[in-house]
N, C-alpha and C positions, 0 to 999 in steps of 0.2 A: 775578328778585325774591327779594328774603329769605326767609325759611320762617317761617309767623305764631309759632314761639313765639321768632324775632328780633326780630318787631315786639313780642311780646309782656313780651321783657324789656329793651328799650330803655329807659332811664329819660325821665322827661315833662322836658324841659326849661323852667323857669320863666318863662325869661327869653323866650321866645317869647309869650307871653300871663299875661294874671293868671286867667284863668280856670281851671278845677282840669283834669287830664286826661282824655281821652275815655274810655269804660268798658270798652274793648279795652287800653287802656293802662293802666287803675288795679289796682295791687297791694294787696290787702285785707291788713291784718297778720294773723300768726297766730293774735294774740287774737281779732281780728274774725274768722276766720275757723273759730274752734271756736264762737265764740257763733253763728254761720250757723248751723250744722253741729249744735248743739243745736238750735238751734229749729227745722231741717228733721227733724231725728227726732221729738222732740213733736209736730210737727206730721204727720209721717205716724202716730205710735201714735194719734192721734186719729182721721186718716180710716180707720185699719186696724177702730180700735172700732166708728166709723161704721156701714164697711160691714156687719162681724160681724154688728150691731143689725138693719141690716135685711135681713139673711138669714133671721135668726131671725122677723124681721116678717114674711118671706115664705114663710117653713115653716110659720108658726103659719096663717097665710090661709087662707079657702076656696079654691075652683077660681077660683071668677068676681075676688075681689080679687088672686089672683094674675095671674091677665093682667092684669090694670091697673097693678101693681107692677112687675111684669119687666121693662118700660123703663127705668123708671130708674134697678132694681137696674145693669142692663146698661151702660147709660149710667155710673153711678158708678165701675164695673169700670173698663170702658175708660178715665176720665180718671186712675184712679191708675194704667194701666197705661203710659200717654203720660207720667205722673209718673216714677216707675221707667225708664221709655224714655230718657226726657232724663240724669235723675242719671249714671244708665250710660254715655251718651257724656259728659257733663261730667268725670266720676272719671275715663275714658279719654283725654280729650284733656289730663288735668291730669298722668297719669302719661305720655306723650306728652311730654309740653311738661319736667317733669322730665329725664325722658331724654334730652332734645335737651341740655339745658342742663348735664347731668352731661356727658352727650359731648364739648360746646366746651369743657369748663374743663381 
C-alpha cells in the first residue's frame, strides 16, 4: 500500500462525488492555516493564564482547601499536557509528510 502522506497528497477528485473531500484528504490553505495556528496559541496563552491563576489559588489556600483543589489543579495539568502531547506529534507527522513529499519531487 501507499505511505499515508500518498494518500495524503492525492488531490480529491470532483467528479467522483459532489460531496467536499474526506478530512484525511482535505488540504487547509496557508491562510487557513496560520488563522488555526493563531487561534491555537491564543487559545493556549489563555489556558497557560488559567492554570497560573489557580496555582496561585492554590498557594494562597489553607491545608484543608488545598486538598480539595489538587484534583483539579492536577487534572488541568494533565489535559494541557495530552494538549502539547498531540500538537507534538501533529507538527511531527506534518514535517514527516513534508519530507516524504520533498523526496518524491
Amino acid at each position: 500500500p501507499p505511505p499515508p502522506s500518498a494518500t495524503f497528497a492525492r488531490p480529491w477528485p470532483p467528479s467522483l462525488s459532489s460531496s467536499p473531500p474526506p478530512p484525511h484528504l482535505h488540504r487547509p490553505t496557508p491562510r487557513a492555516l496560520f488563522t488555526m495556528f493563531d487561534a491555537e496559541r491564543a487559545a493556549a496563552s489563555q489556558r497557560r493564564a488559567e492554570l497560573s491563576s489557580m496555582c496561585r489559588t492554590l498557594r494562597a489556600a489553607d491545608a484543608e482547601a488545598r486538598l480539595t483543589q489538587i484534583p483539579a489543579v492536577m487534572k488541568a495539568f494533565q489535559k494541557e499536557v495530552e494538549r502539547l502531547t498531540q500538537r507534538a506529534v501533529a507538527a511531527e507527522d506534518a514535517c514527516e509528510r513534508a519530507a516524504a513529499a520533498t523526496a518524491t519531487s
